[in-house]
VOPAGU-2260 file (C-alpha; in pm, 1 decimal, decimal comma):
REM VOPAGU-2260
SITE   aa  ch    i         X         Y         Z
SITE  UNK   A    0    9161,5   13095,4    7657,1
SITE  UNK   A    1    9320,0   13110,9    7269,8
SITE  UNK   A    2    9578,5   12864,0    7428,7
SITE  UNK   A    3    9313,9   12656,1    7510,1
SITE  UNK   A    4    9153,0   12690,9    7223,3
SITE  UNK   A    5    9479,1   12623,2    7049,9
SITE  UNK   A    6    9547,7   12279,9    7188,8
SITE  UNK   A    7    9120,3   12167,1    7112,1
SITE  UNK   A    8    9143,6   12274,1    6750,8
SITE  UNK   A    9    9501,5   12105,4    6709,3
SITE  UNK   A   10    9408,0   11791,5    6882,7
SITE  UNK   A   11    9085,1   11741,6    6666,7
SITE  UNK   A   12    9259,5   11824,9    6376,5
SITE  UNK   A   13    9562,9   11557,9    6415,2
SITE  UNK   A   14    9277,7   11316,1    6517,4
SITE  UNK   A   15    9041,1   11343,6    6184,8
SITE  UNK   A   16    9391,6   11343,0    5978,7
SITE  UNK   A   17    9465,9   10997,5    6140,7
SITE  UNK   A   18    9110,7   10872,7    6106,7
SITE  UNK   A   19    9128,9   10944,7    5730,1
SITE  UNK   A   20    9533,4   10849,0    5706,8
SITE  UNK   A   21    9518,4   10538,8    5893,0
SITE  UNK   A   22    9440,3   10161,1    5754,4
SITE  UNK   A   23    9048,9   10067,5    5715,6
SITE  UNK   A   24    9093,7    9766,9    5965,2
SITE  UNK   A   25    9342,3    9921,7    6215,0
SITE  UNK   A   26    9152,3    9948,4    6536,8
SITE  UNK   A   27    9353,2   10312,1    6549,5
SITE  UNK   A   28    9117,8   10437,0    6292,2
SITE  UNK   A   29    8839,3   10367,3    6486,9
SITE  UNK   A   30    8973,2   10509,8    6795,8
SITE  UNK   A   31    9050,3   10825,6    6631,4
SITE  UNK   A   32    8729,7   10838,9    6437,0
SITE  UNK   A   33    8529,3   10821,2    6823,5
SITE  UNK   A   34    8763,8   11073,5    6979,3
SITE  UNK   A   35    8691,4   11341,4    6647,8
SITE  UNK   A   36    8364,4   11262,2    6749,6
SITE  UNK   A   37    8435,5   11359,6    7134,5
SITE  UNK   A   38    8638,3   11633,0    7072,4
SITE  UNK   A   39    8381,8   11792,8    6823,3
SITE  UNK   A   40    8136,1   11763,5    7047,8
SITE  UNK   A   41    8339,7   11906,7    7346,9
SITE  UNK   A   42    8468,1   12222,2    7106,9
SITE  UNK   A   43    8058,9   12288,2    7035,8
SITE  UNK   A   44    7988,1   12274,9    7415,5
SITE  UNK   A   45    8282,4   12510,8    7498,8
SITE  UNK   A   46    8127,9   12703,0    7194,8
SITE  UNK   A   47    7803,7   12730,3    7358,5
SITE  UNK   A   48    7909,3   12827,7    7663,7
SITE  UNK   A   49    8096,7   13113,1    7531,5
SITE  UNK   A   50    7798,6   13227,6    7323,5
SITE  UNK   A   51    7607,9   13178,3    7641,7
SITE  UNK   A   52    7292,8   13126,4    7392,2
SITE  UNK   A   53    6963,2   13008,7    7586,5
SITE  UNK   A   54    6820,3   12787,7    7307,3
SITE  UNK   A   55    7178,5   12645,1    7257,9
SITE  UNK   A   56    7234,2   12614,9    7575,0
SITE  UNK   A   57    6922,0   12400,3    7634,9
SITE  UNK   A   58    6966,2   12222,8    7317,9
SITE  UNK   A   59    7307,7   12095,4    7471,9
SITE  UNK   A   60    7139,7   12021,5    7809,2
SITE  UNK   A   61    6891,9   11780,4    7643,4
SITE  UNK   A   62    7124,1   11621,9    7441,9
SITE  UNK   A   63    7328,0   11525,2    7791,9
SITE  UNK   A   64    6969,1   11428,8    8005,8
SITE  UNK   A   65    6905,4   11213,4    7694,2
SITE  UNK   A   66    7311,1   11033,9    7724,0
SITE  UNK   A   67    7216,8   11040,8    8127,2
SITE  UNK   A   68    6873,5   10834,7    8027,1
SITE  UNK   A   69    6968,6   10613,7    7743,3
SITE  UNK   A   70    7285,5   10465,2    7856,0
SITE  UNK   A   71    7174,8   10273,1    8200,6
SITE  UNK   A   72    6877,1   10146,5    7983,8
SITE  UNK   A   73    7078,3   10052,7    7685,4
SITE  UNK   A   74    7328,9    9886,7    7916,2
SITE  UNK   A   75    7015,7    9646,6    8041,6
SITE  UNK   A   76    6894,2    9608,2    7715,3
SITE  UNK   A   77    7246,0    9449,2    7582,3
SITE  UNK   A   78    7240,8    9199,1    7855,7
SITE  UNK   A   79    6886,6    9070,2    7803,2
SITE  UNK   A   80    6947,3    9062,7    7402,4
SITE  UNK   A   81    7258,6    8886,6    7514,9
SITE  UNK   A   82    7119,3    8615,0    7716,1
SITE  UNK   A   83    6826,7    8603,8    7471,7
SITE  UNK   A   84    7037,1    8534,5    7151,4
SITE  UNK   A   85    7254,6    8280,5    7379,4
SITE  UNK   A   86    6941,4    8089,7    7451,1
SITE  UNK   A   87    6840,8    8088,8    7064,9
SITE  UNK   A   88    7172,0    7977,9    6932,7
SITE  UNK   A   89    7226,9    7666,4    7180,8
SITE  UNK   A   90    6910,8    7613,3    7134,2
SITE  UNK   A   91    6925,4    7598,0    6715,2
SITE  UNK   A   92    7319,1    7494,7    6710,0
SITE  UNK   A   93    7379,4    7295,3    7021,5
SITE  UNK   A   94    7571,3    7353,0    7365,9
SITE  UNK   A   95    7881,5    7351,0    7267,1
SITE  UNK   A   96    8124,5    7539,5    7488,7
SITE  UNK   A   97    8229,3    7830,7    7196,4
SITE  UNK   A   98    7759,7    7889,1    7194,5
SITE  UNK   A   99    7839,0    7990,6    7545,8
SITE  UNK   A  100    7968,7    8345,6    7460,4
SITE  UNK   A  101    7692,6    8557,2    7455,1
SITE  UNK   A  102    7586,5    8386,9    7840,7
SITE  UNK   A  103    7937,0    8446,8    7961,3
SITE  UNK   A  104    7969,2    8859,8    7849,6
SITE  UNK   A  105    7580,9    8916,8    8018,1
SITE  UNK   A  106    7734,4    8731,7    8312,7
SITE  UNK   A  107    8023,3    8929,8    8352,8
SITE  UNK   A  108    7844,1    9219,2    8293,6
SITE  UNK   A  109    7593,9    9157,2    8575,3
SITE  UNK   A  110    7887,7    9073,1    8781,1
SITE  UNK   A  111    7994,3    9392,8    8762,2
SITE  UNK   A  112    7684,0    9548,9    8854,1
SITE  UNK   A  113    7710,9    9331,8    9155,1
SITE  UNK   A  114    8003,5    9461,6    9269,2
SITE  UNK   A  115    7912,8    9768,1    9180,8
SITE  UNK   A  116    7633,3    9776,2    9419,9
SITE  UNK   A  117    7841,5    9564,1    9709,1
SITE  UNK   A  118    8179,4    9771,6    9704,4
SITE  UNK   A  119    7996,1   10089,7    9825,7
SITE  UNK   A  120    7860,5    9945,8   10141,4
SITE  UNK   A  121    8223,9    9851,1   10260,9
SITE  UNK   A  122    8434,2   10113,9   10354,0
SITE  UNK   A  123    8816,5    9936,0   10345,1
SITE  UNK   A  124    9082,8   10144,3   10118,8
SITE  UNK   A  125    9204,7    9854,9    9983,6
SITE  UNK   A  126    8850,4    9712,4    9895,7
SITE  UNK   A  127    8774,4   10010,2    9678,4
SITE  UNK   A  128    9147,0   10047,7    9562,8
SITE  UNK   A  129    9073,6    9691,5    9386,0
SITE  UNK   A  130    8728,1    9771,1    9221,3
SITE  UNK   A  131    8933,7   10097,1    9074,6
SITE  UNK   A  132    9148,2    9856,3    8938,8
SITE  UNK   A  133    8910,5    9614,6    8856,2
SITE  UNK   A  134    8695,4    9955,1    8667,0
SITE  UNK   A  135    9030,9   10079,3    8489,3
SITE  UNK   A  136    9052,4    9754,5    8344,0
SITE  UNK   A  137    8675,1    9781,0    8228,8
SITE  UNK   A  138    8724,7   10096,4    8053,9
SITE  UNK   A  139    9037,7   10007,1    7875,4
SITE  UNK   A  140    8859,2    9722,8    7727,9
SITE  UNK   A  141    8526,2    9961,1    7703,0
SITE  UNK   A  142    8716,4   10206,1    7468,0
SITE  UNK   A  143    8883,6    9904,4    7273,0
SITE  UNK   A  144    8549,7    9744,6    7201,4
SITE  UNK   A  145    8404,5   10114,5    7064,6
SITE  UNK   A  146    8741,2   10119,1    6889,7
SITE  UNK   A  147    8678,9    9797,0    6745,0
SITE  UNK   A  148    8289,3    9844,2    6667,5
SITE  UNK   A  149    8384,6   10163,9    6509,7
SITE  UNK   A  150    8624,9   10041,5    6237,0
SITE  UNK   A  151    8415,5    9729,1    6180,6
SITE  UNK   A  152    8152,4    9979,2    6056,9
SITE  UNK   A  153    8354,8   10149,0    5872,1
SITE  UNK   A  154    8526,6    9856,6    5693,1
SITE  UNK   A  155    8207,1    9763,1    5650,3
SITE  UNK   A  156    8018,3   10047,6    5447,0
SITE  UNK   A  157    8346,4   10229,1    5310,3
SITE  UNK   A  158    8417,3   10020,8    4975,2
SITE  UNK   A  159    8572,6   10111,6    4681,1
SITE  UNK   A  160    8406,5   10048,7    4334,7
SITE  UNK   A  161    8732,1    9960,3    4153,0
SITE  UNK   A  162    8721,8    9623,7    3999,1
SITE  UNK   A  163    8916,1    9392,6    4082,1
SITE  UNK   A  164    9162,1    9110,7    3968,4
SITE  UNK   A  165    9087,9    8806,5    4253,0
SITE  UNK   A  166    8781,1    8739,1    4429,7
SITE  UNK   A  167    8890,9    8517,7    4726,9
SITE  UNK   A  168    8599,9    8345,6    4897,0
SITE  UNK   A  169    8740,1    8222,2    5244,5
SITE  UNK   A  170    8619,7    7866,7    5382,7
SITE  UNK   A  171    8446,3    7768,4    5668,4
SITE  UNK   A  172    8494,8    7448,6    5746,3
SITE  UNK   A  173    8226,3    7162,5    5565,7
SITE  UNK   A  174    7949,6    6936,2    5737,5
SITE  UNK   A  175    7937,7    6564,8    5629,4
SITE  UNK   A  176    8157,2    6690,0    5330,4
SITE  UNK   A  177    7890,4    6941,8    5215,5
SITE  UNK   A  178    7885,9    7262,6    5226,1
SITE  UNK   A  179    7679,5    7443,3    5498,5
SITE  UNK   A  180    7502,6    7724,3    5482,0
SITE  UNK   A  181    7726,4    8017,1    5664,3
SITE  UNK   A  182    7978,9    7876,3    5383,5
SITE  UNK   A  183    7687,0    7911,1    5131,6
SITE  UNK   A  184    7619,5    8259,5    5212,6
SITE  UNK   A  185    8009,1    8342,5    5149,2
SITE  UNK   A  186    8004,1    8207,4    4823,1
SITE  UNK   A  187    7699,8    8323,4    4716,8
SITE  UNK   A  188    7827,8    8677,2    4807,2
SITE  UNK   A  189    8144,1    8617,1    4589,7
SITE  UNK   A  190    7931,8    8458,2    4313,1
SITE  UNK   A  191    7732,1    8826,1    4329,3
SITE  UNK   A  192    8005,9    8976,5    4288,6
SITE  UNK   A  193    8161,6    8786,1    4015,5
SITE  UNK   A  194    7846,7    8861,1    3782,3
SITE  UNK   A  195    7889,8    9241,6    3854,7
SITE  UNK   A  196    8308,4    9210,4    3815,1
SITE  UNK   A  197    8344,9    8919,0    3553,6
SITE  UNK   A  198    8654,4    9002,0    3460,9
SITE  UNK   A  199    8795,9    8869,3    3821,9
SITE  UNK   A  200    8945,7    8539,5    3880,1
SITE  UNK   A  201    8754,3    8365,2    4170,5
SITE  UNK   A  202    8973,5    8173,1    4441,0
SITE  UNK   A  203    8790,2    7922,0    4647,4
SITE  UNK   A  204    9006,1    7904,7    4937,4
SITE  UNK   A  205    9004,2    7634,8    5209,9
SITE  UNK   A  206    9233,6    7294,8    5291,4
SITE  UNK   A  207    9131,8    6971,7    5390,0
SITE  UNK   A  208    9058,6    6902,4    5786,8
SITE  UNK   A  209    9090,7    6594,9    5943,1
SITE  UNK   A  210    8721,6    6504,7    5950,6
SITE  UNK   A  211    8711,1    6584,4    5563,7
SITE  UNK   A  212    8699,4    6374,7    5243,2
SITE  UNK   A  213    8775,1    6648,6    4994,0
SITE  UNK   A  214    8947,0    7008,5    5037,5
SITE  UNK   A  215    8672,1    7286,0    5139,3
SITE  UNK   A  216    8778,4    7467,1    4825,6
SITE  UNK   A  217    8701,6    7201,6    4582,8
SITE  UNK   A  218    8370,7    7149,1    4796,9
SITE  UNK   A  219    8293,7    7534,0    4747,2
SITE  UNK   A  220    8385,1    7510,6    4374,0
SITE  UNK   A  221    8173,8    7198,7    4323,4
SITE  UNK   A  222    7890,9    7388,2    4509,5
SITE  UNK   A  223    7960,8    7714,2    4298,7
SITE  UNK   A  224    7936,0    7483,9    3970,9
SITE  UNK   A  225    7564,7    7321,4    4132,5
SITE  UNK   A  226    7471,0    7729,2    4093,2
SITE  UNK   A  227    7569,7    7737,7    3754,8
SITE  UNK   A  228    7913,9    7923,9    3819,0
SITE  UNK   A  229    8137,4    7862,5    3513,4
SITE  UNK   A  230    8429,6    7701,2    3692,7
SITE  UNK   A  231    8698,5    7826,3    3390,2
SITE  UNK   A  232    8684,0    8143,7    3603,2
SITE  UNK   A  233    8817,6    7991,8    3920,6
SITE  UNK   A  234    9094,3    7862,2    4127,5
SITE  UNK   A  235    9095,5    7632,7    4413,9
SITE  UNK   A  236    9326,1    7674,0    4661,7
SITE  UNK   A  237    9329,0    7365,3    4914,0
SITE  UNK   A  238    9644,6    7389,4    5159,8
SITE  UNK   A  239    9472,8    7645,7    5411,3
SITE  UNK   A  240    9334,7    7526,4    5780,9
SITE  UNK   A  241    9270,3    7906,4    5897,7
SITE  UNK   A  242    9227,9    8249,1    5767,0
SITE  UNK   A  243    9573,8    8341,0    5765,2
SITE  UNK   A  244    9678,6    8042,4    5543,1
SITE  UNK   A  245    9371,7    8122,9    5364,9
SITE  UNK   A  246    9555,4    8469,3    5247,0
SITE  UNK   A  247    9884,1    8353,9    5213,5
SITE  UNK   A  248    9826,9    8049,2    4991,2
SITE  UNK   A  249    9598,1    8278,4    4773,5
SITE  UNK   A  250    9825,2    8531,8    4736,5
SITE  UNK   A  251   10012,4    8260,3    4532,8
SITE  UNK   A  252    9810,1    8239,9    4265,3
SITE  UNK   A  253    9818,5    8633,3    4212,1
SITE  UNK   A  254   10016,3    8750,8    3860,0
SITE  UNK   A  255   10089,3    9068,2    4066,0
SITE  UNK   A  256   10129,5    9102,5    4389,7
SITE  UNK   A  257    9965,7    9433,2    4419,5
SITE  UNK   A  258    9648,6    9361,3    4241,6
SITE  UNK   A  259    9352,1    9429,9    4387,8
SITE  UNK   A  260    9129,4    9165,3    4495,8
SITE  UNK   A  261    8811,9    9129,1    4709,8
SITE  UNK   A  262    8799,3    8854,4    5033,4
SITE  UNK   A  263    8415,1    8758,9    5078,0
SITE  UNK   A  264    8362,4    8573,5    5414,3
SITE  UNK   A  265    8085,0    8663,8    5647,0
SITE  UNK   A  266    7995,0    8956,8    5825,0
SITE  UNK   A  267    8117,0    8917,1    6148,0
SITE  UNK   A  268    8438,7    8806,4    6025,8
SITE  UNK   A  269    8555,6    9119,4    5772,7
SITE  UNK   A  270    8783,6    9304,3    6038,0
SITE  UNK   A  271    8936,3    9029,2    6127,9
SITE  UNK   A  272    9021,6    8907,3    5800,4
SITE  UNK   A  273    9117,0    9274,9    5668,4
SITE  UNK   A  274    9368,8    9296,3    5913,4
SITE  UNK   A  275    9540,3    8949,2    5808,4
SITE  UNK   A  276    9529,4    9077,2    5468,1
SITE  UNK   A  277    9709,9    9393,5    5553,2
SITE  UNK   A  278    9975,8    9140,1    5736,3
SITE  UNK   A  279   10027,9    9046,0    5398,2
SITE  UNK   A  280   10057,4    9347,3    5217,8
SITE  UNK   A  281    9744,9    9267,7    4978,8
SITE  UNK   A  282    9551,9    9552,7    4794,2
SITE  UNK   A  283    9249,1    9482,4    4918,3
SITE  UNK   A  284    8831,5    9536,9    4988,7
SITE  UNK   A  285    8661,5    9280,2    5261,2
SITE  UNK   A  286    8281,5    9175,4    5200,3
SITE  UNK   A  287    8083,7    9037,3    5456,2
SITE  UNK   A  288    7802,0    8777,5    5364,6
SITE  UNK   A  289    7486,3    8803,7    5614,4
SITE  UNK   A  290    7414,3    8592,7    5918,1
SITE  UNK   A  291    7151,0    8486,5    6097,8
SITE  UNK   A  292    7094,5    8727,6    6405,7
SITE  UNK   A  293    7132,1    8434,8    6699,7
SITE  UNK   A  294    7472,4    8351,0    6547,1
SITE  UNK   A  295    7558,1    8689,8    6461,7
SITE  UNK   A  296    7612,5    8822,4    6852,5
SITE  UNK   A  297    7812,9    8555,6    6994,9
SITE  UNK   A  298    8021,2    8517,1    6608,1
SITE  UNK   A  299    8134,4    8917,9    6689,0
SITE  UNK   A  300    8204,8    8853,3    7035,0
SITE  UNK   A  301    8456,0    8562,1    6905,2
SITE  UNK   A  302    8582,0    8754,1    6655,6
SITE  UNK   A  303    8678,4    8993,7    6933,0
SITE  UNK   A  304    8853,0    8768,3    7119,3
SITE  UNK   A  305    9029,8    8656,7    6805,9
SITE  UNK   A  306    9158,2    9003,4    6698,5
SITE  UNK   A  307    9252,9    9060,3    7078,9
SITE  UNK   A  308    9503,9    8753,3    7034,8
SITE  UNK   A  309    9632,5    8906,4    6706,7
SITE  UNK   A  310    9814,0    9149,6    6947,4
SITE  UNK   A  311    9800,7    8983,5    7249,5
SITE  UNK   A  312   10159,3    9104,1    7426,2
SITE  UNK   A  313   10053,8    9462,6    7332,0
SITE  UNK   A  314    9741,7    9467,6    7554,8
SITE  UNK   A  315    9920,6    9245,7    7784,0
SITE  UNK   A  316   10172,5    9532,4    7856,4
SITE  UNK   A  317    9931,8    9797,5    7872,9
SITE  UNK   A  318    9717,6    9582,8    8132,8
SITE  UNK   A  319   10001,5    9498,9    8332,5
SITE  UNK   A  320   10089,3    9856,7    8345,5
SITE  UNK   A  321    9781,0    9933,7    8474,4
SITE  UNK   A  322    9781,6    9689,5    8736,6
SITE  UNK   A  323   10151,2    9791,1    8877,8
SITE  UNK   A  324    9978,5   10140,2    8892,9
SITE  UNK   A  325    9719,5   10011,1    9132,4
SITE  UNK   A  326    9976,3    9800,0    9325,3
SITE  UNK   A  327   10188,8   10107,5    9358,9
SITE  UNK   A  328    9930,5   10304,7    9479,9
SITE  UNK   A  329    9853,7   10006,3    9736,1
SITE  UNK   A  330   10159,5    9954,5    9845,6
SITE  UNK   A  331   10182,5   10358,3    9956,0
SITE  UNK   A  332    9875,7   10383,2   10076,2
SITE  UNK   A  333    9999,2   10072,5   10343,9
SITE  UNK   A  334   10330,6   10209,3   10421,7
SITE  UNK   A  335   10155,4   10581,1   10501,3
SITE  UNK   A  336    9842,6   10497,5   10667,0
């Protein structure tokens, strides 16, 4: 039992010292922070047992009757909020194919239930063999999305009070050459936090599309100066066309390299954009302007999808791996039967 002991302590240990050690928008953190979290729980259960307390003990047993309860209901609720906030944003923004989002994760989730339901009444191996794949799969990206939830909060709420030396509010892309208002709500974050660090140099960041008359960061500049934003204190940068050339072209304009500066965008873009800025070696704090609520659920489940394809081959690999497993097991399970 001490050995056992042992290895729980020493595993929750090495996983808090991570949590606290790692970068605020690697997806690690988050992972680590959730298994602390699992492993705590699990060392005050083993506790319990070994106290063999009654009121602990029942404590603990309501606690898991609660999980049991909440978790098939919470699962239901996600999909109707999903397919409710679907409906609202085609319905405010249009039906354009990206405002489909928040339909297609409800669908897949009630997919699943489906098949769920349908693979129990067949009894083939090789039928249940593929909805174990099909369920390993679902709990790899399960645990990425807590992962990923998990440090978004915490990028989020953990900020540093430090003042800093840039302000760099990221574009959004303009509408008839005027600035919208998701793109209004990012710089009047930035222009907040100008009048609380004054001292900062604000960089309206954002290049010229196609579609566009002017740069987006003159557009935001002209906007900031229609809010009475003294443009002396500012610099617009206008080569960018995404977030990543939004970072790199600002980091031009820095005097040092490892000043600290603050990138404003909007909420459901922060990790995202935290973990471009780390790319690039920037000192740096990520502020998230707010977002209507109907936008907000299918923005986060793009922004997923987005910071999926910022490592791509590494998920790739671990999928595939997965999926040989299964084929493996397949492929025995034909040659022995």
């Amino acid at each position: 039992m001490a050995f056992v002991w042992t290895v729980i302590i020493g595993t929750l240990i090495i996983s808090i010292v991570l949590s606290f050690v790692l970068d605020k928008s690697n997806l690690y953190k988050g992972g680590f922070i959730n298994l602390s979290l699992i492993l705590f729980l699990f060392t005050l259960y083993i506790l319990v047992v070994d106290l063999n307390n009654q009121w602990l003990t029942i404590f603990f047993v309501l606690i898991a009757a609660f999980i049991i309860v909440i978790f098939p209901l919470s699962f239901l609720l996600l999909i109707g909020s999903l397919i409710y906030l679907g409906w609202q944003l085609m319905t405010k923004e249009g039906t354009r194919l990206t405002n489909f989002l928040s339909f297609g994760l409800a669908l897949i989730m009630i997919t699943l239930i489906i098949l769920n339901i349908t693979v129990n009444i067949f009894k083939d191996t090789y039928v249940l063999l593929a909805w174990q794949w099909i369920t390993a799969l679902s709990i790899y990206f399960v645990l990425h999305i807590f992962s990923f939830v998990t440090t978004y909060l915490y990028l989020k709420f953990k900020k540093k009070s430090t003042p800093p030396s840039y302000i760099i509010i990221l574009g959004s892309g303009l509408i008839n050459n005027e600035v919208p208002p998701l793109l209004q709500s990012r710089i009047n974050k930035g222009l907040k936090l100008f009048k609380k660090y004054p001292s900062a140099m604000v960089i309206f960041s954002g290049g010229q599309g196609k579609d566009e008359a002017l740069a987006e960061g003159q557009a935001m500049q002209n906007y900031a100066s229609s809010q009475n934003f003294d443009i002396r204190n500012s610099i617009v940068e206008n080569q960018s066309l995404n977030t990543y050339e939004n970072l790199k072209y600002s980091k031009v304009f820095f005097n040092d390299p490892k000043a600290l500066c603050y990138i404003v965008t909007n909420n459901f873009h922060t990790l995202r954009a935290g973990q471009l800025a780390k790319q690039f070696n920037l000192k740096y704090e990520v502020f998230g302007s707010s977002v209507k609520l109907y936008f907000w659920a299918n923005a986060i489940i793009r922004e997923y999808v987005a910071t999926l394809e910022l490592h791509k081959y590494r998920h790739l690999s671990l999928l595939s791996i997965i999926t040989l497993i299964y084929l493996a097991i397949g492929i025995v399970s034909y040659i022995f039967q």
